[in-house]
C-alpha positions as CSV (number, residue, x, y, z in Angstrom):
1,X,8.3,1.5,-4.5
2,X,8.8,-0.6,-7.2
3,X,5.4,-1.4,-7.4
4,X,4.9,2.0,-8.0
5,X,7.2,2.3,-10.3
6,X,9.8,4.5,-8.9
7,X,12.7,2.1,-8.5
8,X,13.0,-0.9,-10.8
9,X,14.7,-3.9,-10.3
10,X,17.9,-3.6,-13.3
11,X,19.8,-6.4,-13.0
12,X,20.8,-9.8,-11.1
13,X,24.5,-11.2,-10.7
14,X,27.1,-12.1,-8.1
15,X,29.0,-9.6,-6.3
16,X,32.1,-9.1,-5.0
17,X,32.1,-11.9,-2.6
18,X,30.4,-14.3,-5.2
19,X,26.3,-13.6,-3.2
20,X,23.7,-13.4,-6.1
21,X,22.3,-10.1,-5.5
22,X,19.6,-8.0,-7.3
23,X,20.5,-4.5,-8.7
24,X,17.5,-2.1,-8.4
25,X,18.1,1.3,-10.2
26,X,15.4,4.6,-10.1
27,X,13.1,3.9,-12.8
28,X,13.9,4.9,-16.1
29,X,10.9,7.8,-16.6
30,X,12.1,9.5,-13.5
31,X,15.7,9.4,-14.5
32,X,14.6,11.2,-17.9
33,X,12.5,13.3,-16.1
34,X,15.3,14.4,-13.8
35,X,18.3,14.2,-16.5
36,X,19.6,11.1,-14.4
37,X,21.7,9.2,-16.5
38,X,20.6,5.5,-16.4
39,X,22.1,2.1,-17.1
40,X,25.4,0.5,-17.2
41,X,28.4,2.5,-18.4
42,X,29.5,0.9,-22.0
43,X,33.3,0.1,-22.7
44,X,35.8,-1.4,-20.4
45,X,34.2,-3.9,-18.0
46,X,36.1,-2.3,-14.6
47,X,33.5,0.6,-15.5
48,X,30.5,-1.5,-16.1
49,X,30.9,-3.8,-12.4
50,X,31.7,-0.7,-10.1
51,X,28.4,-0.9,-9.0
52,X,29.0,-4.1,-7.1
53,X,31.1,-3.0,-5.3
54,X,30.7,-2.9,-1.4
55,X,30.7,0.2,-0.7
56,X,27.5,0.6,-2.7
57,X,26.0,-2.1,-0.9
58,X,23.1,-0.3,1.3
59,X,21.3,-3.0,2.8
60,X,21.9,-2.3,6.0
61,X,21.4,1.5,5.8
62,X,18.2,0.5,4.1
63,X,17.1,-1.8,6.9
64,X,18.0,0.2,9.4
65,X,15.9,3.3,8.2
66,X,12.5,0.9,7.6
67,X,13.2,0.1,11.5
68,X,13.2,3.9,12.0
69,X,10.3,4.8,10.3
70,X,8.1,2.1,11.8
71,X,6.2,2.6,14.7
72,X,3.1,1.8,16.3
73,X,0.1,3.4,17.0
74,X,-2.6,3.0,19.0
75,X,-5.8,3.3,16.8
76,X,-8.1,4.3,19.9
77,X,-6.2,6.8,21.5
78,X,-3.1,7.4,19.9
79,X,-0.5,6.5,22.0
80,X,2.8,5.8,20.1
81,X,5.4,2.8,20.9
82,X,8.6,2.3,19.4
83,X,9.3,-0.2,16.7
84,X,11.5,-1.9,19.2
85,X,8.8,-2.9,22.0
86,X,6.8,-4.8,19.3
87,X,7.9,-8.2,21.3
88,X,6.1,-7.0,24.6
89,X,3.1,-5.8,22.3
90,X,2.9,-9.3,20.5
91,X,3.1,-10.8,23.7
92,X,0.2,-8.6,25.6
93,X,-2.2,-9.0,22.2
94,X,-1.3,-5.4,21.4
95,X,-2.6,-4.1,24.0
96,X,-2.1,-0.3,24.5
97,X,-0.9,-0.8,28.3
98,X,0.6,3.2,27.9
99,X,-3.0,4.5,26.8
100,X,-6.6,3.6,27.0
101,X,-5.1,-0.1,28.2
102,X,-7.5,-1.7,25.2
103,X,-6.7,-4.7,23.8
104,X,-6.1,-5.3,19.7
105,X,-5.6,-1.5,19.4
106,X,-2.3,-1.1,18.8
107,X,-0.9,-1.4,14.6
108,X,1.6,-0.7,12.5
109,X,2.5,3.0,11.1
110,X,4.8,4.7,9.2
111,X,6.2,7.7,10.4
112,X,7.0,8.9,6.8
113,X,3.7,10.6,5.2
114,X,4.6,12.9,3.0
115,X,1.8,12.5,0.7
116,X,3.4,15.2,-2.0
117,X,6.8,14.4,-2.0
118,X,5.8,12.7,-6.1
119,X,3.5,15.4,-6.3
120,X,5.7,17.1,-9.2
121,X,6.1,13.4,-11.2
122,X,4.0,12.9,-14.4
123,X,3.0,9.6,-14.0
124,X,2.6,8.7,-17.4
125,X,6.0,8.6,-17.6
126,X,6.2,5.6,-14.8
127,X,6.0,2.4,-17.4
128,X,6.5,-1.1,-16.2
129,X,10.3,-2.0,-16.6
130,X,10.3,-3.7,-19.4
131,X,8.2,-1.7,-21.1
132,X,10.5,1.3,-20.5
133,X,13.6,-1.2,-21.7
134,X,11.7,-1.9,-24.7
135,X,11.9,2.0,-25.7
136,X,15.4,2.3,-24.5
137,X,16.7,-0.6,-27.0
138,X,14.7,1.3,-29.6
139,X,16.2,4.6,-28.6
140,X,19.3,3.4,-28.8
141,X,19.1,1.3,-32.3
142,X,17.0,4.3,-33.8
143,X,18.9,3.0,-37.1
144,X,18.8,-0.7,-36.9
145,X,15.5,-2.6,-37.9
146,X,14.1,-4.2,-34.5
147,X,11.4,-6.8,-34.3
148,X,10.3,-8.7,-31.1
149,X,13.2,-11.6,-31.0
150,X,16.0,-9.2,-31.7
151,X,14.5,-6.8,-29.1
152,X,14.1,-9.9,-26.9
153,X,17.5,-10.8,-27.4
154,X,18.7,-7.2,-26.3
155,X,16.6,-7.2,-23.2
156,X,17.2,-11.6,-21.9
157,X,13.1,-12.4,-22.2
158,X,11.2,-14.2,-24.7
159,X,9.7,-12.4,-27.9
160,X,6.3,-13.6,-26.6
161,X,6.6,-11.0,-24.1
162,X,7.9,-8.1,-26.0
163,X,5.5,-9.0,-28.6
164,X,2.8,-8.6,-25.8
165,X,4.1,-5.4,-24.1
166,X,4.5,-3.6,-27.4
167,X,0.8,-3.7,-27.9
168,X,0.6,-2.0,-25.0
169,X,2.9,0.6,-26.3
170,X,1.1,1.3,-29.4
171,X,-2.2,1.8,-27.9
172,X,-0.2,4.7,-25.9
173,X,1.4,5.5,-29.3
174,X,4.5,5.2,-28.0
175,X,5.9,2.7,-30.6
176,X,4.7,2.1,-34.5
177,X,5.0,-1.0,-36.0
178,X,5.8,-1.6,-40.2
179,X,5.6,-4.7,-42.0
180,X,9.0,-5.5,-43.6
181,X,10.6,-8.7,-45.6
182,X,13.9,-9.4,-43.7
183,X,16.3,-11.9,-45.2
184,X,13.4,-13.7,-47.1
185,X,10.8,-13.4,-43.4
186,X,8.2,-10.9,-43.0
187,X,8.5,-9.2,-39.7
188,X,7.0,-6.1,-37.6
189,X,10.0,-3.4,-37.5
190,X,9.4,-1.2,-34.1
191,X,10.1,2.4,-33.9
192,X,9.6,5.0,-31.7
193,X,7.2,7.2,-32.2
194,X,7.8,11.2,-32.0
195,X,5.6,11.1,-28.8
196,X,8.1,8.8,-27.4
197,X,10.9,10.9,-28.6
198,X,9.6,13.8,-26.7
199,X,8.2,12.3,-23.6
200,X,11.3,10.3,-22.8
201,X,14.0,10.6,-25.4
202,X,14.4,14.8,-25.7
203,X,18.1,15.6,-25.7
204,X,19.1,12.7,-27.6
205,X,20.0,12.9,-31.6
């Protein structure tokens, strides 16, 4: 999914009981699409760490559901076998001993098809993470003159990379670039562009 851009990975710190865990959060297109709100809560810190708490820890409902959906299927004759007799497949050269009793037939599935669940999504709204983070400094400092290292600051990544991504974003003309003398140093000011505004920015002043 994250892949396919429709979770990214948001953040990285300890939890509760001091295990380094990553933060994945739906990715920021799809939460403007939907009118998700998206990010960390500003203000008091209580606010901003809820999320680590344990009872938003999922990783076992996650793993748990994975197990569910998997199955295997035999690719000659279709016989099914739970994801829990994989052992006795493994061990038999996945074999379809239920079926056609062939040996090497037997794979991997996922019971979960549903090829038009994201049939609704605009994917040209799916941008990379950072990419998306880039706008969402620049949507939020629409007032402030941003260029790459201040941007790079805001974001923990080198300028070398937001310098690199944002060419990526004006091709799409989704940021413009102006040349501007700050404190005595030339520099490329970023700003959104109205297509930006509209695509992911649209109830915001």
């Amino acid at each position: 999914m994250e892949l396919n851009y429709f979770i990214s990975k948001y953040y990285e710190q300890a939890d509760r009981d001091g295990i380094v865990i990553s933060i994945y959060a739906i990715n920021y297109g799809l939460c403007r699409e939907q009118n998700i709100n998206f990010g960390r809560p500003k203000g008091n810190t209580k606010y901003r760490k809820y999320y680590i708490s344990r009872h938003f820890n999922y990783d076992k409902l996650l793993q748990q559901y994975l197990i569910e959906q998997k199955h295997f299927v035999c690719t000659e004759c279709g016989q099914e076998y739970q994801y829990s007799e994989f052992d006795i497949l493994q061990k038999i050269g996945m074999m379809c001993y239920l079926g056609c009793k062939k040996t090497g037939t037997v794979e991997e599935s996922f019971k979960f098809k549903d090829e038009n669940l994201f049939e609704g999504i605009k994917r040209e709204k799916l941008l990379p993470e950072v990419e998306l983070d880039i706008l969402h400094v620049l949507s939020q400092n629409k007032k402030a003159q941003l260029y790459a290292s201040l941007i790079a600051r805001e974001l923990d990544c080198s300028h070398q990379l937001v310098s690199k991504r944002s060419e990526k974003l004006q091709n799409a003309e989704l940021i413009k670039k102006e040349n501007e003398i700050i404190d005595g140093v030339p520099r490329k000011v970023y700003q959104l562009t109205e297509k930006a505004e509209i695509l992911y920015f649209p109830n915001t002043d």
